[in-house]
C-alpha positions in Angstrom: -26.4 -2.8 12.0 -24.4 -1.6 8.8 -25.6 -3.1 6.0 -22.7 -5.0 4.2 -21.7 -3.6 0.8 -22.0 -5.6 -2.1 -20.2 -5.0 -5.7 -21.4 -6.9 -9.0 -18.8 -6.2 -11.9 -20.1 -7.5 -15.3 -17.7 -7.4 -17.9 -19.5 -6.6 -21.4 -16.7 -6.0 -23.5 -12.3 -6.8 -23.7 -10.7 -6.7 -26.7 -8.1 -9.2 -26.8 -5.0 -7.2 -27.3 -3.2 -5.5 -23.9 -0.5 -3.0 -23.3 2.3 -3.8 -20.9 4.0 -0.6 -19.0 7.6 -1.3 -17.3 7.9 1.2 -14.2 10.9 0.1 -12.6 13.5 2.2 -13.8 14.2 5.0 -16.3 11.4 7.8 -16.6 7.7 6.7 -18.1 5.9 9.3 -19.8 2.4 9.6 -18.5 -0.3 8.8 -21.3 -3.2 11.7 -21.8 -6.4 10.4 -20.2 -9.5 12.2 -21.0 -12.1 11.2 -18.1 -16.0 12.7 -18.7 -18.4 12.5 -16.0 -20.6 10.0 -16.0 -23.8 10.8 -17.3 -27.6 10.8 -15.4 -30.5 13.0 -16.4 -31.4 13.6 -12.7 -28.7 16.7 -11.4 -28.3 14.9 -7.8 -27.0 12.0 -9.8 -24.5 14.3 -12.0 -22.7 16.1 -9.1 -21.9 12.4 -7.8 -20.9 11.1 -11.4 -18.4 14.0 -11.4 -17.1 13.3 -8.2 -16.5 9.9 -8.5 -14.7 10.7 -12.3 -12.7 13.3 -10.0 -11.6 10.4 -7.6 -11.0 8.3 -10.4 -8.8 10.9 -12.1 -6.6 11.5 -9.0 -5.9 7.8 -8.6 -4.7 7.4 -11.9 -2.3 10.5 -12.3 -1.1 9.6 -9.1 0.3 6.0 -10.3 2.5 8.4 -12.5 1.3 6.9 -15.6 -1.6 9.1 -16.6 -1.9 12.2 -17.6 -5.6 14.4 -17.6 -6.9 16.2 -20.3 -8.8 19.2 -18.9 -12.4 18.6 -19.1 -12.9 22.3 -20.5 -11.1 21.5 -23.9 -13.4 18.8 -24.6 -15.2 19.1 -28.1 -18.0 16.4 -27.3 -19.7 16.2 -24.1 -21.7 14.2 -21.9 -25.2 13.5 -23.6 -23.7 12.9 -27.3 -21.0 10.1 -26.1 -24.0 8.2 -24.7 -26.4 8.8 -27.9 -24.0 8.7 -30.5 -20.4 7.0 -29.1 -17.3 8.4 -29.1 -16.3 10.7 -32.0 -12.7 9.9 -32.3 -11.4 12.3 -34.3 -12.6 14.9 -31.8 -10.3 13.5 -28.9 -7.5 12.9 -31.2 -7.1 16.5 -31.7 -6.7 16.9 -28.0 -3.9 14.6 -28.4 -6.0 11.8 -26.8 -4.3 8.2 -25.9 -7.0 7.1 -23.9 -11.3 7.8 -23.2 -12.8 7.0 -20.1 -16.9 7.7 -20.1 -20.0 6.4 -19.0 -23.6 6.3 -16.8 -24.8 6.6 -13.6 -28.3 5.3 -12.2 -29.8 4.8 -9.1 -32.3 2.3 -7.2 -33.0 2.0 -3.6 -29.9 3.4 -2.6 -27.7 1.4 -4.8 -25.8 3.2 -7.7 -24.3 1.2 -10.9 -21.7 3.1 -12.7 -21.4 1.7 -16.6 -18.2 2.6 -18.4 -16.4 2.1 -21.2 -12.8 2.4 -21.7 -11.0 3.3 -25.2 -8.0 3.7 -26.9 -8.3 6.8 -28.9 -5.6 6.2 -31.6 -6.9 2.9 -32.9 -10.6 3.6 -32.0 -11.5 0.3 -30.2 -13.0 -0.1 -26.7 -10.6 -1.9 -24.6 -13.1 -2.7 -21.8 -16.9 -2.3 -20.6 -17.4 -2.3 -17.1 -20.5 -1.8 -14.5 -20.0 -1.6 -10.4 -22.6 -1.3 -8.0 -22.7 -1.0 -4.5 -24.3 1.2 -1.9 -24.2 5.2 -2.4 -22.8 6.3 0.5 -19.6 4.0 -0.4 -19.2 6.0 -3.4 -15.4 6.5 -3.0 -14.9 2.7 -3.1 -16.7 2.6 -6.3 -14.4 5.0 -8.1 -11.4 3.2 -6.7 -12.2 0.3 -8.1 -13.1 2.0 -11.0 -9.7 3.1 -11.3 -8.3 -0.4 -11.0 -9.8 -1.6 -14.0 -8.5 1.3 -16.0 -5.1 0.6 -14.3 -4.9 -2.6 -15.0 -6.6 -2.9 -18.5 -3.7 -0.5 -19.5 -0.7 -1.7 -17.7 -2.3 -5.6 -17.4 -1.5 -5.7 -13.5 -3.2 -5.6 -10.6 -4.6 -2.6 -9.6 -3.8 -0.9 -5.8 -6.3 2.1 -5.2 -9.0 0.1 -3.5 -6.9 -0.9 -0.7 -6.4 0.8 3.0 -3.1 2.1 4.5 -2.9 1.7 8.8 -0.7 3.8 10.4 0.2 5.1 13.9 -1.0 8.8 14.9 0.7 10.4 17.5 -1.6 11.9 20.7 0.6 13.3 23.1 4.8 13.3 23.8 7.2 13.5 26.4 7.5 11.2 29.0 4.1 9.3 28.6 3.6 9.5 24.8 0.1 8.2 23.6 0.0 6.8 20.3 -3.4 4.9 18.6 -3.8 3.4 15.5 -5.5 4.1 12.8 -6.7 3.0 9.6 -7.8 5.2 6.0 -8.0 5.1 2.2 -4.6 5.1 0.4 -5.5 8.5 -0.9 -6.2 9.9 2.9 -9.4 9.6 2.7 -11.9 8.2 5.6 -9.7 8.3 8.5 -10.4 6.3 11.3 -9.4 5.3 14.7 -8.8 1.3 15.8 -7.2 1.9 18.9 -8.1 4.2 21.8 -4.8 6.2 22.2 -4.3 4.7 26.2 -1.2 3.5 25.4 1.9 3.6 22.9 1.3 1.4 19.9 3.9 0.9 17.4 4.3 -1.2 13.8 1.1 -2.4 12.6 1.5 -5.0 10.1 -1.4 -6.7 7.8 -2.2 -10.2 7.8 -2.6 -11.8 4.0 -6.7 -11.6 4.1 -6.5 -7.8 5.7 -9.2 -9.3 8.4 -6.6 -8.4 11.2 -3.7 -6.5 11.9 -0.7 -7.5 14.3 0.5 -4.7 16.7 2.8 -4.0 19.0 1.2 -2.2 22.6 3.8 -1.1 25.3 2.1 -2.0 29.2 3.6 -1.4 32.1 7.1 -0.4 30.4 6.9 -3.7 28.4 5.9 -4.1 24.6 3.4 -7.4 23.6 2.1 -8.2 20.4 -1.8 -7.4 19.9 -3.7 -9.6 17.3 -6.6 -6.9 16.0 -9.7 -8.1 14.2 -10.7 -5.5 11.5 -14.2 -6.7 11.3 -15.5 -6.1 14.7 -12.9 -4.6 16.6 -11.5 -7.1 18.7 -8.5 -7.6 20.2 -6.4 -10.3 21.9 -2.3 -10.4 23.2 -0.3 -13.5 22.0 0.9 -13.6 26.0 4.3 -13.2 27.5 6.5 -14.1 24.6 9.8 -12.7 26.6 11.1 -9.9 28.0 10.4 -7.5 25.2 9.1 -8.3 21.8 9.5 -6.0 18.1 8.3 -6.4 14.5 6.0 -8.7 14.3 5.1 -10.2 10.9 2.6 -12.6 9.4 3.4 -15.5 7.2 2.1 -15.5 3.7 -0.3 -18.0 4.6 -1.8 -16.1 7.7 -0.8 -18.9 10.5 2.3 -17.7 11.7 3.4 -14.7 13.5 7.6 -14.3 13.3 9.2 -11.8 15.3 12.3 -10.4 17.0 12.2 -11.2 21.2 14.5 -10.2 23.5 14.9 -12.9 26.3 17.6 -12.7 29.0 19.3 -10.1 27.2 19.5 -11.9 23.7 17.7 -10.5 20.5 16.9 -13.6 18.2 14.1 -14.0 15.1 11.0 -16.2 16.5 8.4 -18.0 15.0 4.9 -18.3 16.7 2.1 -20.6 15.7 -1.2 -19.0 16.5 -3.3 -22.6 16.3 -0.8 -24.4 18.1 0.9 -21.5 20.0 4.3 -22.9 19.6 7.0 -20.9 19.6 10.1 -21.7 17.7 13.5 -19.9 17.7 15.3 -19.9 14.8 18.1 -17.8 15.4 20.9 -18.2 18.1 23.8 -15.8 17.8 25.6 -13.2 20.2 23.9 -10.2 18.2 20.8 -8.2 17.6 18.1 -10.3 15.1 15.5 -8.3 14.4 12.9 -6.8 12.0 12.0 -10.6 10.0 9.6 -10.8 7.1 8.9 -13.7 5.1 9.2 -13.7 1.5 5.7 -14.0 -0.2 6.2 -17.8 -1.0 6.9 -18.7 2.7 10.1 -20.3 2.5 12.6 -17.3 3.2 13.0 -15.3 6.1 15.0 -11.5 5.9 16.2 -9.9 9.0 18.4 -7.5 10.5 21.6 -7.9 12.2 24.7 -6.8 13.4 26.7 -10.1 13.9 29.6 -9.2 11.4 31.0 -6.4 13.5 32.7 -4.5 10.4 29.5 -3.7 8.9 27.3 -2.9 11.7 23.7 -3.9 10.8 23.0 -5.4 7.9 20.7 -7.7 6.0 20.5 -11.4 5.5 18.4 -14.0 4.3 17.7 -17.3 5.5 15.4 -20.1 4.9 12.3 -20.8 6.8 13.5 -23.1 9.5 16.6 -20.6 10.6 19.0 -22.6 8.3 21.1 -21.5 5.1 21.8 -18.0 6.8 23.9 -15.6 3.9 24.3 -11.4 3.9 22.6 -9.8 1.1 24.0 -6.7 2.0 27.4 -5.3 1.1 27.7 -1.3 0.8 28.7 1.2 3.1 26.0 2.2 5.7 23.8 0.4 8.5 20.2 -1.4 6.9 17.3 -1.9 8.7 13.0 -2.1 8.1 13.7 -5.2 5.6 10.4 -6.0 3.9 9.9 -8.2 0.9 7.6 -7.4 -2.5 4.9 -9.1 -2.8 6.3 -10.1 -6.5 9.2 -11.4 -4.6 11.8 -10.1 -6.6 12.6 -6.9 -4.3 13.4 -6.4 -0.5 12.8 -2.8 0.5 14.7 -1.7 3.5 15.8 1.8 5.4 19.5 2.7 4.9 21.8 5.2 7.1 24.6 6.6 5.5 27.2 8.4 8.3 26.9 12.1 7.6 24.3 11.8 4.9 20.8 11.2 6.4 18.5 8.0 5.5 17.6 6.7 2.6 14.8 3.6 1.7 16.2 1.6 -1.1 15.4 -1.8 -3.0 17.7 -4.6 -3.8 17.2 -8.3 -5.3 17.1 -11.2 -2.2 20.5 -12.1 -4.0 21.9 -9.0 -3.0 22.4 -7.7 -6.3 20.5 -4.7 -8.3 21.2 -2.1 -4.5 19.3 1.3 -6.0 17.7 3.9 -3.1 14.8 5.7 -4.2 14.7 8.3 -1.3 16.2 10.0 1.4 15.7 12.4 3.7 16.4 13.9 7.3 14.4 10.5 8.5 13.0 8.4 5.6 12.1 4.8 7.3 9.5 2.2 7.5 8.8 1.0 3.6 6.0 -1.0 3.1 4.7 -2.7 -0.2 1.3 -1.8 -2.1 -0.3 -5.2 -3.0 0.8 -5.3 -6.6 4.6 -4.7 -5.5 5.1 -1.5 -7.9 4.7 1.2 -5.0 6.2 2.3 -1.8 4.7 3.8 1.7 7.1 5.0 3.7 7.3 8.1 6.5 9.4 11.1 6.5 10.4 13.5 9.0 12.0 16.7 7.6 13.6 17.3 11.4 13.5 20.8 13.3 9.9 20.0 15.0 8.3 19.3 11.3 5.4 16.7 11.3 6.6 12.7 10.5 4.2 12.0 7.2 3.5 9.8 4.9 4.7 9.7 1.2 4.1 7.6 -1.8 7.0 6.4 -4.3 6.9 4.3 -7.1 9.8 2.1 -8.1 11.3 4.6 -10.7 12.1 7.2 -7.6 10.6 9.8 -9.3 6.7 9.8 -8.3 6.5 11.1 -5.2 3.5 12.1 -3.3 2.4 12.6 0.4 -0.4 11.3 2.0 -2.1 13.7 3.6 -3.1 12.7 7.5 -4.0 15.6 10.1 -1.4 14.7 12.9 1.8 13.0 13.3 2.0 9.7 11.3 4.0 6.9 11.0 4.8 3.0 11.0 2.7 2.9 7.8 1.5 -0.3 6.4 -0.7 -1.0 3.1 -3.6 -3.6 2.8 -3.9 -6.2 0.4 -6.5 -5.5 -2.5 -10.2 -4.9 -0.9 -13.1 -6.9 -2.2 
C-alpha cells in the first residue's frame, strides 16, 4: 500500500506589498533570480537540496519571467546565508532582482525544505515558506516550491505542480493502438493509464482531477470512458448513439457535454452522470461539435459549419442550447474551442487555405482574434489552471514525431515537452494538492 503524501506549508513571513506582472501581450523581460541550494550539513541531504533548487530553477525560467543567475558568480554561499542572512550588496552587484535560499532536513523519511524569498533591491523578504512531504516525492516538493515564488512575484496562482495527460501512440496502420498516459508538466514521471488494446483519443480533466473523460474506439465505434485517477478504474457512459466525440466536463463536475452523431446528425449533448439524462441542445442540419463550457457554467462554445460561407466556425450559446451567436468572423475554418479558466479567452485551432494551422485566442465576444502559433499541424490547445499558458501538439510533417509544446499568452515562450513517442490530444490538470 503507498503511503499517501502529506504537505504542511507554514507561512512565517509576507510582507504586505506585491508585484503584479501583465503577460498577455507585448514582450516581458525576465527578472534575474539567483536560486542557492538549500543547505544541510549531511552531503546526502546537499545533492537532493541542489536538485530540488535545479527543478525549481527550470520551472521558473520556463514561465518566461525569470531569469538565473549562474550559481558560479555567487559571492556568498551556502553556510553564511544561513548564519549571517543575506548580504545584499553582494547580489546587487550580480545585478540581483530576486534571492531564493534556504534548508533542508530530514526525519523518518520526511524532508521539510525552509525558504525564504527576497527582493534584492529593497532588501526585504517577501515570503518564508517550509514544505514537507515524503523524499521520494521530492520533485513535487520543488514544484510547489516554485509556485510560491511564482505567485509571490506575479500574485497569481501558480501551475508547475500540476499533471498533463496525453495520448501516446503504440502502433499505426490499419489497427493503430493508442493508450493514455499521464506525467509532470515538465515531462517528468511518465506513466501509463490505459493498456494500449485499443485506440483512445481526447482525454479531458474533470474540475477535481480525480478522473478523466476518454474517448475508446470498440468494434469500429468510439464510447466515452469515465477514468478514476485514484485507483484505476474505469466505467463507459453506454450507448450514447451511433458515434460520440469530445467529451467535456462541466465546471462543477456533474455533467458530461459532447458532440453525438445519431442517424446521421452531429448535434452538442448534455449527459447527467447521477441522473443519466441525456439532453440535446442542438438541432440543426450541420456538424456540432467539439463543446466546452465556460468556467462559470452558463455558456457552451462549439463548432460548426451551419453558415455554409464560412465553413466551420465558432459560436457560443447558453447552457440550455438557446441564445446561439458566431464569435467567429475571419478567413479560415476553427475548430478545438476551449475556454480559460479566467474566462476571458477561448483558445481554438485555426486552418488558413495554403498556410498551415495556427492555435489562436479570442474574447467569447468575438473580439481581440490574435494566433500565437502555427505550424505544419498545430491543434488541440488546452488551458494551464491559472489560464496564462497553453498545451498544444505539433507535427512538423514529413514522418516527424507529433509533440507537445508549451506557449504562454505573449506567443513568444515556447517550449516542448519532452515525451519518448508520439504524443498528442494533450490536456493539463487543475492545481495538485
Amino acid at each position: 500500500m503507498k503511503k499517501a503524501l502529506l504537505f504542511l506549508v507554514c507561512f512565517f513571513v509576507t510582507q504586505t506589498y506585491a508585484l503584479k506582472i501583465e503577460i498577455t501581450k507585448g514582450e516581458v523581460r525576465p527578472d534575474p533570480i539567483a536560486i542557492t541550494n538549500f543547505y544541510s550539513d549531511d552531503s546526502d541531504l546537499q545533492t537532493l537540496g541542489h536538485n530540488i533548487g535545479e527543478v525549481v530553477g527550470a520551472d521558473l525560467v520556463s514561465s518566461g519571467l525569470f531569469e538565473l543567475i549562474s550559481s558560479s558568480s555567487f559571492i556568498q554561499k551556502e553556510d553564511s546565508l544561513q548564519k549571517e542572512g543575506p548580504r545584499f550588496a553582494d547580489w546587487r552587484v550580480l545585478k540581483t532582482r530576486f534571492l531564493l535560499t534556504g534548508q533542508i532536513k530530514e526525519e523518518w523519511g520526511q524532508i521539510t525544505v525552509e525558504f525564504s524569498l527576497y527582493d534584492v533591491i529593497t532588501g526585504q523578504k517577501m515570503t518564508a515558506l517550509a514544505m514537507s512531504g515524503d523524499k521520494i516525492k521530492w520533485r513535487k516538493i520543488a514544484h510547489m516550491i516554485a509556485d510560491a515564488i511564482y505567485s509571490r512575484v506575479t500574485n497569481e496562482s501558480g501551475y508547475f505542480n500540476t499533471h498533463i495527460i496525453y495520448v501516446e501512440a503504440i502502433s499505426k496502420g490499419k489497427n493503430p493502438r493508442k493508450r493514455v498516459m499521464r506525467m509532470d508538466q515538465d515531462g517528468e514521471n511518465s506513466e501509463a493509464l490505459t493498456d494500449g488494446k485499443n485506440l483512445v483519443l481526447t482525454p479531458r480533466y474533470s474540475p477535481d482531477g480525480h478522473q478523466i473523460a476518454y474517448l475508446a474506439y470498440l468494434n469500429n465505434t468510439a464510447h466515452v470512458y469515465l477514468l478514476n485517477l485514484q485507483d484505476k478504474s474505469q466505467k463507459s457512459l453506454g450507448n450514447l448513439g451511433d458515434m460520440n466525440f469530445a467529451p467535456r466536463f462541466s465546471p462543477d463536475g456533474q455533467t458530461v457535454v459532447m458532440s453525438l452523431v445519431k442517424k446521421g446528425m452531429s448535434a452538442i449533448y448534455t449527459y447527467d452522470l447521477g441522473s443519466k439524462k441525456l439532453t440535446q441542445l442542438t438541432e440543426h442540419r450541420s456538424i456540432d461539435t467539439s463543446p466546452c463550457f465556460s468556467p462559470d457554467g452558463n455558456s457552451i462554445v462549439f463548432t460548426s459549419d451551419r453558415d455554409r460561407e464560412g465553413g466551420e466556425q465558432l459560436y457560443v450559446m447558453d447552457r440550455n442550447g438557446g441564445n446561439v451567436r458566431r464569435i467567429s468572423f475571419d478567413k479560415g475554418k476553427y475548430s478545438q474551442p476551449v475556454w480559460s479558466p479566467r474566462g476571458d479567452l477561448i483558445a481554438f485551432t485555426k486552418q488558413l487555405k495554403g498556410r498551415g494551422f495556427y492555435i489562436g485566442v479570442i474574447s467569447p465576444e468575438g473580439v481581440g482574434e490574435r494566433l500565437i502559433a502555427e505550424g505544419y499541424l498545430v491543434e488541440g490547445a488546452d488551458w494551464s489552471p491559472n489560464g496564462r499558458y497553453l498545451i498544444f501538439t505539433k507535427e512538423q510533417g514529413g514522418g516527424a514525431k507529433s509533440q507537445i509544446y508549451k506557449i504562454d499568452l505573449t506567443g513568444r515562450n515556447i517550449q516542448q515537452v519532452n515525451t519518448p513517442r508520439n504524443a498528442s490530444d494533450c490536456t493539463w490538470s487543475p492545481l495538485l494538492k
